[in-house]
C-alpha positions as CSV (number, residue, x, y, z in Angstrom):
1,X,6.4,1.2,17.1
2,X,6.9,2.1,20.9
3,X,5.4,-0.2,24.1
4,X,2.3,2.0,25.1
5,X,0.9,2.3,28.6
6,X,-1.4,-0.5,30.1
7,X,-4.7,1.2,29.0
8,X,-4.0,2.9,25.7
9,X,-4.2,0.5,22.9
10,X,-6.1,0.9,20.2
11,X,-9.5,-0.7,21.7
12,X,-9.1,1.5,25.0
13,X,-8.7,4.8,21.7
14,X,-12.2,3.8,20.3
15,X,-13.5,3.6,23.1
16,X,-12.6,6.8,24.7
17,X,-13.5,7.9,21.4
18,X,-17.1,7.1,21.9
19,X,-17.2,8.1,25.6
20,X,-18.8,11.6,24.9
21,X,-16.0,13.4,26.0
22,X,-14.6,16.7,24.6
23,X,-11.3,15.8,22.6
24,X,-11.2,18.7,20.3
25,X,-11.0,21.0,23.4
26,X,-14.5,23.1,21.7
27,X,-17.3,22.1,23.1
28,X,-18.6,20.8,19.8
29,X,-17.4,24.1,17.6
30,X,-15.6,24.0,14.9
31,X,-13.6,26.9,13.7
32,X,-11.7,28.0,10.7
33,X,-7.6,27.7,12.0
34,X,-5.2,30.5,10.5
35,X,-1.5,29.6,9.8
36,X,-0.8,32.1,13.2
37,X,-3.2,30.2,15.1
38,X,-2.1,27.0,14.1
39,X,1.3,27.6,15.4
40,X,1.0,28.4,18.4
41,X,-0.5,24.8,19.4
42,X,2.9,22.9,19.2
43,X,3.5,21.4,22.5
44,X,2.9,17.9,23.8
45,X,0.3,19.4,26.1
46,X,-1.8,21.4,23.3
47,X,-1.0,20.1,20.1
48,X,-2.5,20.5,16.7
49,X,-2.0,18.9,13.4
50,X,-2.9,19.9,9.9
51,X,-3.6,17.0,7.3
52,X,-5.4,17.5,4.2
53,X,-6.6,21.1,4.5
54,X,-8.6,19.7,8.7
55,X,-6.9,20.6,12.2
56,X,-6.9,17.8,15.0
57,X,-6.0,18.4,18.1
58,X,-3.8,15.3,18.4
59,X,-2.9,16.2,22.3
60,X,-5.4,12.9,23.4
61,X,-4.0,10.8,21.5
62,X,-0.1,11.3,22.2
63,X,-0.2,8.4,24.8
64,X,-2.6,5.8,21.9
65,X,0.2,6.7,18.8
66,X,2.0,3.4,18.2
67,X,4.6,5.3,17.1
68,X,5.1,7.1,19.9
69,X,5.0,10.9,20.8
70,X,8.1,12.3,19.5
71,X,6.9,11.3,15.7
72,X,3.8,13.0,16.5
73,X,5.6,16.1,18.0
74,X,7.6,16.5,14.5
75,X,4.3,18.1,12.9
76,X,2.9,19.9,15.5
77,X,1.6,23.3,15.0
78,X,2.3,22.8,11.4
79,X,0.9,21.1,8.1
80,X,2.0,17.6,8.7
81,X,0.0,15.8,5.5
82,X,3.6,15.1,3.8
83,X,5.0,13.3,7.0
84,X,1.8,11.7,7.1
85,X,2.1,10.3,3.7
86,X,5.5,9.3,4.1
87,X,4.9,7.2,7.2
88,X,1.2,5.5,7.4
89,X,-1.2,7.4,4.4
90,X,-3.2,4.2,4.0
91,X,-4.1,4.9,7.7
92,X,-7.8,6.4,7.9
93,X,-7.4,9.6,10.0
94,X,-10.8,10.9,9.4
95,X,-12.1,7.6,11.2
96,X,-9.1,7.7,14.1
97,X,-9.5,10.8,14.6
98,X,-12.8,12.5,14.1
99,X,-14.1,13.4,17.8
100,X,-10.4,15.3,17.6
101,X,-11.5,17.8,14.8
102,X,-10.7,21.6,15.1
103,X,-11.9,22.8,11.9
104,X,-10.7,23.8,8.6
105,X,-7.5,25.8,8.0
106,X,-8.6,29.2,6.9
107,X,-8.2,29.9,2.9
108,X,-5.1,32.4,2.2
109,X,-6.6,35.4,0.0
110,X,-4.5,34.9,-3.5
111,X,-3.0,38.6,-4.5
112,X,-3.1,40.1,-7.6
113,X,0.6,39.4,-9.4
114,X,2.2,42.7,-10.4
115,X,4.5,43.2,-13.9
116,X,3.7,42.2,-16.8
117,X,5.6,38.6,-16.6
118,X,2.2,37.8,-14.9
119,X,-0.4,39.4,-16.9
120,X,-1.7,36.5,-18.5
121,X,-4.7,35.2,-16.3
122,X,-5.0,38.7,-14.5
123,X,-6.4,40.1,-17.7
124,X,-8.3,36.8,-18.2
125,X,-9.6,38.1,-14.6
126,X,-10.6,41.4,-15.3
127,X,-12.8,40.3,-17.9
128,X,-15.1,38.1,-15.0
129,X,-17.8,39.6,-13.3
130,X,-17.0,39.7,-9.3
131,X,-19.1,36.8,-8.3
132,X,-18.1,34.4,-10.9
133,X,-14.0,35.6,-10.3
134,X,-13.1,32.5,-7.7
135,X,-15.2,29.4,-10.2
136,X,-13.4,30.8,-12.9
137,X,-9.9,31.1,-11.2
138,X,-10.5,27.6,-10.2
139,X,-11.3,26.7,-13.8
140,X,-8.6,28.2,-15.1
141,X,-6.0,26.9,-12.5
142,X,-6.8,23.5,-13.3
143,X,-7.0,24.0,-17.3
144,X,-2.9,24.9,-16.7
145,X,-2.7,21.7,-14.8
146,X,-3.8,19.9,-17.6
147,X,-1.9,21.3,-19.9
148,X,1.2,21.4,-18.0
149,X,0.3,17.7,-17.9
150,X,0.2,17.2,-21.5
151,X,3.9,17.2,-21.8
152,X,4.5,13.7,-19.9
153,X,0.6,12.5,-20.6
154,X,1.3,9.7,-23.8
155,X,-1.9,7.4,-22.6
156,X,-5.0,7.2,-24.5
157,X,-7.8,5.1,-24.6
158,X,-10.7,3.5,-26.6
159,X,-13.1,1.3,-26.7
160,X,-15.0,-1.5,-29.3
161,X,-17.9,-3.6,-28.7
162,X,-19.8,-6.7,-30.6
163,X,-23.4,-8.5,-29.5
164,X,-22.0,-9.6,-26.4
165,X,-18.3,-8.1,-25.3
166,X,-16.8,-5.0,-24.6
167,X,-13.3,-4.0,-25.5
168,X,-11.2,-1.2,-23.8
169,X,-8.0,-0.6,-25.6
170,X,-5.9,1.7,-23.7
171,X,-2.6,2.6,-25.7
172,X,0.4,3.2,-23.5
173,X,3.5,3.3,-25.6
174,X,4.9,1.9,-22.1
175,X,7.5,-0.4,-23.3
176,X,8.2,-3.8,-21.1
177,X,4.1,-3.7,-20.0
178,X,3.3,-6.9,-17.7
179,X,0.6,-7.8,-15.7
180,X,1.8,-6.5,-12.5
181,X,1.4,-3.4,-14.0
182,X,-2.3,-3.5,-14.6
183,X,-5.2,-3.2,-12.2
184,X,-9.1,-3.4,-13.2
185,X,-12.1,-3.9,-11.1
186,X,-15.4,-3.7,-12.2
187,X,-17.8,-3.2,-9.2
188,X,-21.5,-1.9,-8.6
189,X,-21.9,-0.7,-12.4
190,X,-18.2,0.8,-11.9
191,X,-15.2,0.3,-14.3
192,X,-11.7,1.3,-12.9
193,X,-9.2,0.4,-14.7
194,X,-5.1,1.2,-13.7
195,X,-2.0,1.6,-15.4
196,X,1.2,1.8,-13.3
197,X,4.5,3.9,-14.4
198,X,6.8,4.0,-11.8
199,X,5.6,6.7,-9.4
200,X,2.4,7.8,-11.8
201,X,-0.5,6.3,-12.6
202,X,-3.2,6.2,-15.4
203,X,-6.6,6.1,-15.2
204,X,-10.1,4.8,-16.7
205,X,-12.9,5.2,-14.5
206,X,-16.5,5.4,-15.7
207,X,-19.8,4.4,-13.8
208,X,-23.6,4.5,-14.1
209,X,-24.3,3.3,-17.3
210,X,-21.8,0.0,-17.1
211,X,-23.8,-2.8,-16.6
212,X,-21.2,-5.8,-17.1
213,X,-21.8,-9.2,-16.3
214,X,-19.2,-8.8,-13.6
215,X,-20.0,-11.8,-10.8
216,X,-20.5,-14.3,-13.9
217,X,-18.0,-13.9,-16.6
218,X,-14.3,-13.2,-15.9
219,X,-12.9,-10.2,-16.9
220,X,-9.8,-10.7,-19.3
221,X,-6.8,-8.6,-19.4
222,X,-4.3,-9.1,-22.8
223,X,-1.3,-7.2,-22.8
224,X,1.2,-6.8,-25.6
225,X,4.0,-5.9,-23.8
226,X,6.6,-5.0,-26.5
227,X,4.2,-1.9,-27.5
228,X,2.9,-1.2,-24.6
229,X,-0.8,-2.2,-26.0
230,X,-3.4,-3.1,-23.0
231,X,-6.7,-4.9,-23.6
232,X,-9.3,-4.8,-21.2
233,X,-12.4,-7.5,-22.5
234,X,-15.6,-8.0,-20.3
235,X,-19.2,-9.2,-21.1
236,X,-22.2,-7.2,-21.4
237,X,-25.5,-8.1,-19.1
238,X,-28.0,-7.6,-22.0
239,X,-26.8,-8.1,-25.6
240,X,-27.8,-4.6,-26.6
241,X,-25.4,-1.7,-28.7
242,X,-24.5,1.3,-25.9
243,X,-24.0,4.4,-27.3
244,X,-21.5,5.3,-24.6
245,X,-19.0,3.4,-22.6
246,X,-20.5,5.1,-19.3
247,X,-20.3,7.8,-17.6
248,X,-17.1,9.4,-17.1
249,X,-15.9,9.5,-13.1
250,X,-13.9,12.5,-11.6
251,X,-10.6,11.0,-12.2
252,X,-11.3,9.5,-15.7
253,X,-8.2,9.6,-18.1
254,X,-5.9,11.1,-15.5
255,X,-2.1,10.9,-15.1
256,X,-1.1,11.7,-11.8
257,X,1.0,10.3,-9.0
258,X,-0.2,7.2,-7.5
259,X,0.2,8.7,-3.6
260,X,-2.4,11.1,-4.9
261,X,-5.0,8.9,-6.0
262,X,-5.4,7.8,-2.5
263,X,-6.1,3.7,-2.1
264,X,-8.4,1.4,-4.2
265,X,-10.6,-1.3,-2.2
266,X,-12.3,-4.3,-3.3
267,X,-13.8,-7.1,-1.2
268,X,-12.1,-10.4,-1.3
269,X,-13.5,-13.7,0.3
270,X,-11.6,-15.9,2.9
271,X,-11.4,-19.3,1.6
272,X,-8.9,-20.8,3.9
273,X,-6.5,-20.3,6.8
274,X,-4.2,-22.9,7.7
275,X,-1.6,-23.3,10.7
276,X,2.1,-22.1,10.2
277,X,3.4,-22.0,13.4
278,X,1.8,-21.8,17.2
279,X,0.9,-18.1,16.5
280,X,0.8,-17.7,12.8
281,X,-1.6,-18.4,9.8
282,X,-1.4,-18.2,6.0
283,X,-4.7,-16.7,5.1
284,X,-6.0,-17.8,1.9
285,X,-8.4,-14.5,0.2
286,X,-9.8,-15.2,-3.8
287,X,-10.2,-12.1,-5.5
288,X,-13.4,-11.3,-7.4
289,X,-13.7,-12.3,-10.8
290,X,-14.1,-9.3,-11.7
291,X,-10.7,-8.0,-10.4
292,X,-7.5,-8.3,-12.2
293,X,-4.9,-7.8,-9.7
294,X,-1.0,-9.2,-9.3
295,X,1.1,-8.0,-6.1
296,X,4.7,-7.4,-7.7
297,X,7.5,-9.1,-5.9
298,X,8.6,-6.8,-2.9
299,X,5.1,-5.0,-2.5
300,X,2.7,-5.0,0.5
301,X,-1.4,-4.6,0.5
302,X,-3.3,-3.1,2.9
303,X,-6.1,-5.2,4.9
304,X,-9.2,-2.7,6.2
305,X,-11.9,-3.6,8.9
306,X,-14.7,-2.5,10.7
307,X,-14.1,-2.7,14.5
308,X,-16.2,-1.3,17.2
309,X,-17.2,1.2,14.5
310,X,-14.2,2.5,13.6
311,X,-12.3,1.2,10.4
312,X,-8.7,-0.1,11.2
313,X,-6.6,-0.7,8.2
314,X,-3.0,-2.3,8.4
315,X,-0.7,-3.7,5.6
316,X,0.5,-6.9,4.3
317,X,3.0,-8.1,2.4
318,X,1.4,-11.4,-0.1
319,X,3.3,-14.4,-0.2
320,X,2.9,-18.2,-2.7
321,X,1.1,-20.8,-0.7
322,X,4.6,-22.8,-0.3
323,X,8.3,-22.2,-1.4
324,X,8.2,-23.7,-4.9
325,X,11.2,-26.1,-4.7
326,X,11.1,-26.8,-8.8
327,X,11.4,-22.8,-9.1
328,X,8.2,-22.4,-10.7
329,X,5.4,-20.7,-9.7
330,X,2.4,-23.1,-8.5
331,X,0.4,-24.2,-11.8
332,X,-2.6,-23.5,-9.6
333,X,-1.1,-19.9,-7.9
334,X,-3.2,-18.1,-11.3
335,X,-3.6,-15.0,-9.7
336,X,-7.0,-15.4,-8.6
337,X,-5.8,-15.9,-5.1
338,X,-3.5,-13.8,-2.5
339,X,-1.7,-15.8,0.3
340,X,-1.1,-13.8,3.7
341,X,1.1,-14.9,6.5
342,X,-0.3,-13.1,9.6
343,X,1.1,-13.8,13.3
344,X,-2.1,-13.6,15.5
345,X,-1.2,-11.1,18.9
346,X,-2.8,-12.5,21.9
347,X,-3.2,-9.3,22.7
348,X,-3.7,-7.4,18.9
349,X,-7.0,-5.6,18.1
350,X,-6.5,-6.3,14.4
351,X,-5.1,-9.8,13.8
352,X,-7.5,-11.5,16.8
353,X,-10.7,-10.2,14.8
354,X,-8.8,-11.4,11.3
355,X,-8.5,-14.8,13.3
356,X,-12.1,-14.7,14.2
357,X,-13.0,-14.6,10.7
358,X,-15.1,-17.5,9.2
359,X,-14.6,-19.2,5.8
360,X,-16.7,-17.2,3.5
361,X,-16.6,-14.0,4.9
362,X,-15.2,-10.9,3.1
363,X,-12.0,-8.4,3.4
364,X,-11.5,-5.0,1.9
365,X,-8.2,-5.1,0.0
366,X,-6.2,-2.6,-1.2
367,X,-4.1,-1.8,-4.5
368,X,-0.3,-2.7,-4.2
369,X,1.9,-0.1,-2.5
370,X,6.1,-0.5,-2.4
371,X,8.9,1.1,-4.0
372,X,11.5,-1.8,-4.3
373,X,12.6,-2.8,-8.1
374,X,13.3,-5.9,-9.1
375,X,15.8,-4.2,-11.0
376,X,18.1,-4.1,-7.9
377,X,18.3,-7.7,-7.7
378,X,18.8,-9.0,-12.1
379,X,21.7,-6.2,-11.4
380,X,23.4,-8.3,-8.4
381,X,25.6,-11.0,-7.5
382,X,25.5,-11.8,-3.9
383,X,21.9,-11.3,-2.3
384,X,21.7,-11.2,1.1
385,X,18.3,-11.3,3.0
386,X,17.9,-10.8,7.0
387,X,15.0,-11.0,8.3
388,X,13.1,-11.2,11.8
389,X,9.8,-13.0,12.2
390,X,7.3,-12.2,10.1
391,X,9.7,-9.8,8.5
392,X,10.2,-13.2,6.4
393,X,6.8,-12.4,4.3
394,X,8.8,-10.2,1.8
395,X,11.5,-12.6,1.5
396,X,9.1,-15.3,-0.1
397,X,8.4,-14.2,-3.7
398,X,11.7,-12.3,-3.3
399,X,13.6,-16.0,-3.3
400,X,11.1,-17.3,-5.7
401,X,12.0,-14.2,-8.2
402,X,15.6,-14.6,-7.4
403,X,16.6,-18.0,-7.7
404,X,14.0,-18.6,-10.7
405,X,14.9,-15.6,-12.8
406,X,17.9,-14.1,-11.9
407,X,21.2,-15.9,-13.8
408,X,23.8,-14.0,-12.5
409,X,23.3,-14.4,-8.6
410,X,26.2,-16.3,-7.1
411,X,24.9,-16.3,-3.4
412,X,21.7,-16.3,-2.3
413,X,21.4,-16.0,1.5
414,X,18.3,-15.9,4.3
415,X,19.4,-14.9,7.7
416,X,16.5,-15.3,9.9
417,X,16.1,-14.4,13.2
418,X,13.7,-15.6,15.8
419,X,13.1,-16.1,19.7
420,X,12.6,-19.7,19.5
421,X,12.9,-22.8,17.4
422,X,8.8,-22.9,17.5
423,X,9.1,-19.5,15.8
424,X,10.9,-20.3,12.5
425,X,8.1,-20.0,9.6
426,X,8.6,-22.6,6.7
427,X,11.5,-24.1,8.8
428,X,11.6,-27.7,6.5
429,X,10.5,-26.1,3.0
430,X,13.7,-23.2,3.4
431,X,16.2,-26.4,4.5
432,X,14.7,-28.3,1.5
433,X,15.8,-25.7,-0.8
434,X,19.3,-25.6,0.1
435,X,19.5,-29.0,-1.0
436,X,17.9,-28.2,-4.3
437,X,20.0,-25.2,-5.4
438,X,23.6,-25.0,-4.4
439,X,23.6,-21.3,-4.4
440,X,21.3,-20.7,-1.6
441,X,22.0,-20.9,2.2
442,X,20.2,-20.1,5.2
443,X,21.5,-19.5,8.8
444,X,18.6,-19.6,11.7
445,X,19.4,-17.4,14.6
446,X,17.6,-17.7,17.9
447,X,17.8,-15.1,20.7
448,X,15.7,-17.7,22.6
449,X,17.1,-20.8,22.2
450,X,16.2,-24.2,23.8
451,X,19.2,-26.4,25.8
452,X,18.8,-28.5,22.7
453,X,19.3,-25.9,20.0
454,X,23.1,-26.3,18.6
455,X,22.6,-23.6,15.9
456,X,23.7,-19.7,16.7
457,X,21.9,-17.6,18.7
458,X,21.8,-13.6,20.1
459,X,20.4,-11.0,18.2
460,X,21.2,-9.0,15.2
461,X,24.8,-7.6,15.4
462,X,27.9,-7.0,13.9
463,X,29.8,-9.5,14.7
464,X,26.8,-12.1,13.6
465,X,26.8,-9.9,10.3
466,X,30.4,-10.2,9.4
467,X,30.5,-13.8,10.2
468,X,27.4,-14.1,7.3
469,X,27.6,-11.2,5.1
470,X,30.2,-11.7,3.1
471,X,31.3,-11.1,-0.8
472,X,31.2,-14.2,-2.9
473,X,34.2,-12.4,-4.8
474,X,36.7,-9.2,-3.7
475,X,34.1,-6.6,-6.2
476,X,30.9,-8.2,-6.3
477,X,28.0,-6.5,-6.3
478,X,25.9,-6.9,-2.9
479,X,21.9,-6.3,-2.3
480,X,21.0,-6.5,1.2
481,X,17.3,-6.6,1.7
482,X,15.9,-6.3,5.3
483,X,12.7,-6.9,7.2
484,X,11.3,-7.1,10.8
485,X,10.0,-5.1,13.7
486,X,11.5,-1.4,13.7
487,X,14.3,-2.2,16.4
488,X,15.8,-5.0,14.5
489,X,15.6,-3.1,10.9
490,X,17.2,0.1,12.3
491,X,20.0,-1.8,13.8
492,X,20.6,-3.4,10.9
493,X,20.8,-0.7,9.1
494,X,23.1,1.0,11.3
């Protein structure tokens, strides 16, 4: 993120949004935008973006971007949807950015392929009548896509019933299957059901005819991990035989990547938040009985609201309720809840209305998103973890993970920065688990210390780095996991 003007945060955005005034530049057209025409708006002062097949003329909001302009500038005039993705997908643009619309980018004419290396569907073309040419070249595209998907496609599914229960049985040949792995909701006579492989995904989505006794009976996910064998058990309302599981939805036994199925919702209940520090909270959400959900270790959710009419979605990484200090996971931590550490902006759109929240009230939460492997740290010895404020959030079920189920760690490490002693989150449950396992250590830095404060202070450097980072052993094998406001990550990194 970059300091913005007085004047252009995200409040002063939706509501210049709503002010009437022309931001696509149109007076209210829209227009269908070539590849040609698209290029030629790439400057700061006329500047517009493709994403997803719609033009915006982004030029209003340079000066609102909490990234700044520069990252806008890198996709101007051009299809930007794979920047996009890479930097803030779960973001809703549609919502940001709607009274900035252009139009749609202008469909390229697909030519005829010439030899006979491509004479497959042109012959399957010639045999269409004119009209029905483009619904049948659609049809046909995507019958390759399937196809071509066979090859790497080894789920299946099927389902079983008695009186009272229904039984989904998908069959993944996935070996090491856990619960982290597996995602179901069943909402408003829906049925979604998830099955994560690395970067891929499966899917079992039906609708209209499922009429489960969701908000009463628990749905219950068995999983036999060693052949990959995933169970998926939930109650009928009436005690009647269906002919039909339901009805399939458009993405129904699909196996595509996850970034593609854009992100899943469901509405979880506040049932607590509690006081960590002056300016931060652990928020305490329940998930529906009906959801069978487990953030992996290392993996952030995304938290969406309405506000002033506009919905504003920003992510989170779940923590446990406390540090377990017997290395076990809280007997009652059964997955039914997720724990958020927020820090609450005096000045922050999003956090201020989280805070204004009452008990019993609802938030949209997403799927899991996050690429880091826990693989990284059961092949380590020395783990090192730096992080700055709330950057600590990762670090929680990452120390829990580490020092719990990984054997051959020889150091375990937290150095955290903050501005002042006030600032350090979980300052007496960290120092009570040095004491309890001999292999972890943690160094508090302060960049704002007190007279008082005799630990070190500055900011993140090298010289602070060498004097903590160091090998338990001449070739051990070092993790280094870091987290905190983009400034402090980046010069870590560097």
């Amino acid at each position: 993120q970059v300091p913005l003007k007085p004047g252009r945060s995200l409040m002063d955005w939706i509501r210049l949004t709503k002010s009437g005034k022309d931001l696509a530049g149109l007076k209210g057209k829209l227009i269908e935008v070539t590849e040609d025409e698209l290029a030629k708006h790439n400057k700061k002062e006329d500047c517009w973006i493709c994403i997803r097949g719609f033009v915006y003329n982004v030029t209003p909001y340079m000066e609102y971007h909490p990234g700044g302009e520069d990252e806008l500038m890198k996709a101007a005039g051009t299809d930007g949807t794979d920047l996009f993705d890479q930097v803030h997908r779960w973001v809703n643009y549609e919502s940001m950015l709607k009274e900035c619309l252009v139009g749609r980018m202008a469909v390229k004419p697909i030519a005829a392929p010439k030899g006979e290396g491509c004479c497959i569907y042109s012959v399957f073309l010639q045999q269409i009548p004119e009209d029905k040419t483009i619904l049948c070249m659609r049809t046909f595209i995507k019958s390759i896509y399937f196809f071509s998907s066979l090859c790497f496609l080894f789920y299946s599914y099927d389902w079983f019933q008695t009186d009272s229960l229904i039984t989904i049985v998908i069959y993944t040949k996935q070996k090491d299957m856990n619960a982290e792995l597996v995602i179901v909701d069943c909402q408003d006579k829906r049925l979604r059901g998830e099955i994560i492989v690395d970067d891929h995904s499966y899917l079992v989505e039906v609708g209209r005819y499922c009429n489960f006794a969701c908000e009463t009976f628990p749905l219950l996910v068995n999983i036999a991990e060693k052949v990959g064998k995933v169970e998926i058990i939930l109650k009928k309302k009436d005690n009647i035989h269906w002919k039909m599981l339901g009805q399939p939805l458009e993405h129904h036994n699909t196996f595509i990547k996850c970034k593609d199925r854009g992100l899943f919702y469901r509405k979880c209940k506040l049932v607590s938040k509690m006081e960590v520090t002056h300016d931060t909270k652990l928020f305490c959400l329940m998930l529906p009985k009906s959801t069978h959900l487990r953030v992996p270790t290392g993996q952030h959710v995304y938290l969406k609201q309405i506000i002033a009419g506009t919905e504003v979605v920003k992510p989170y990484t779940p923590v446990l309720p406390f540090l377990p200090l017997d290395f076990k996971e809280p007997s009652h931590y059964d997955g039914a809840h997720i724990y958020l550490m927020i820090k609450i902006y005096s000045c922050g759109l999003f956090t201020q209305a989280l805070d204004d929240l009452q008990i019993g009230t609802y938030i949209s939460v997403s799927n899991p998103e996050g690429n880091f492997k826990k693989s990284q740290v059961q092949t380590s010895e020395d783990l090192f973890l730096l992080a700055a404020g709330t950057g600590f959030t990762p670090m929680v079920k990452l120390l829990n993970f580490a020092l719990t189920e990984v054997s051959c760690l020889r150091i375990v490490k937290l150095i955290f920065f903050n501005k002042t002693d006030d600032d350090i989150l979980w300052r007496n449950q960290l120092e009570e688990l040095v004491l309890k396992d001999e292999r972890f250590e943690v160094q508090f830095i302060l960049s704002q210390p007190t007279k008082d404060w005799v630990g070190k202070q500055g900011k993140i450097s090298s010289s602070l780095l060498s004097e903590f980072v160091k090998r338990s052993r001449k070739d051990s094998k070092v993790l280094i996991c870091i987290c905190g406001p983009t400034p402090f990550a980046e010069q870590g990194v560097q």
